[in-house]
N, C-alpha and C positions, 0 to 999 in steps of 0.2 A: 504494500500500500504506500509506503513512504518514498520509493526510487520510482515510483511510475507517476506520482505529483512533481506539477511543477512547484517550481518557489512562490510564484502568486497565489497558487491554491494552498499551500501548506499556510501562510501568516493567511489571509482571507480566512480559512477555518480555522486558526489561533485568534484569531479576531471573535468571530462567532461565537466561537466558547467561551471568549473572557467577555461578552456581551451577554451572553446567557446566564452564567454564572452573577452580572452586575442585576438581573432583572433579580434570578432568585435572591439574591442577600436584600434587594430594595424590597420585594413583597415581605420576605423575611421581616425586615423594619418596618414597615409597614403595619403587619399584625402584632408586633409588640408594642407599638406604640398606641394601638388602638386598647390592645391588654392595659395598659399603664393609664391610657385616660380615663378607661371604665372604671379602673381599681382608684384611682385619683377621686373621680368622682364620687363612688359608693362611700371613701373614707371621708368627704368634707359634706356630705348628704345623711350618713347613717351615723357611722361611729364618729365622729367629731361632736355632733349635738348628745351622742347617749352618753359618752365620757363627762362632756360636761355638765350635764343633769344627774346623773352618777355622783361627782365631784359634787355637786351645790345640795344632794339629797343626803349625801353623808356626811356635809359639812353643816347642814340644821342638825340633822338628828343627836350630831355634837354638842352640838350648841342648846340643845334641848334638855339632853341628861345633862350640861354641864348648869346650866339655870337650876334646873329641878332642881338640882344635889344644895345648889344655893339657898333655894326657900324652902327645903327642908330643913336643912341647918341654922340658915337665920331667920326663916319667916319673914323673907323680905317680898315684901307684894311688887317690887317692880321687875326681881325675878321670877318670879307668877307672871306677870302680864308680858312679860319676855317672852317666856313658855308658851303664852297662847297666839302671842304673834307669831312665832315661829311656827308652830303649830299648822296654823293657816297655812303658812309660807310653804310648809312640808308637803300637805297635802294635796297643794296648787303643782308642786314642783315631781309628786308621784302620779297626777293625773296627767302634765305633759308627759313624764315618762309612758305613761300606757297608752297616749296617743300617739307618739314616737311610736311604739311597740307596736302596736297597729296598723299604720300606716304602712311600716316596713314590712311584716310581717316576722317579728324578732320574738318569736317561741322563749328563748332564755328571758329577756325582758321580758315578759310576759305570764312568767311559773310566779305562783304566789307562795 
């Protein structure tokens, strides 16, 4: 095959092939990038808002035992009325969670 090509057919199909090979690696990039947007997105769509309602659900519920423990100890009524703002706060902030959970359809968020 190689002594009965001439020299212009031999680089013309070394051409071909490293033209071939530029298409496969472009589709190549291509689909991984397409990979990378969809994961980009799901993470600044899904898990970005449940981390951070996560973080502010467990950051009341802190803040709740650490009040309580307050007006139990001192009987102070403005850790009481802390307690019941946060309260609120909490249960505003576990309803987004399950609407997050819903919307996405997040089974884990969603086990009681």
């Amino acid at each position: 095959m190689g002594s009965s090509m001439t020299l212009g057919k031999r680089i013309s199909l070394g051409f071909g092939i490293l033209v071939f090979i530029m298409v496969v690696l472009g589709a190549i990039g291509v689909i991984n990038m397409r990979t990378a947007s969809h994961n980009a997105t799901k993470l600044s769509d899904i898990y970005a808002p449940e981390v951070s309602l996560a973080s502010h659900i467990f950051k009341l519920a802190n803040q709740i035992r650490y009040d309580m423990r307050g007006y139990v100890n001192r009987e102070d009524e403005a850790s009481l009325n802390n307690v019941k703002k946060n309260f609120v706060e909490l249960k505003n902030a576990l309803a987004q969670a399950e609407a997050l959970g819903k919307k996405y359809n997040l089974t884990a968020l969603l086990e009681k």
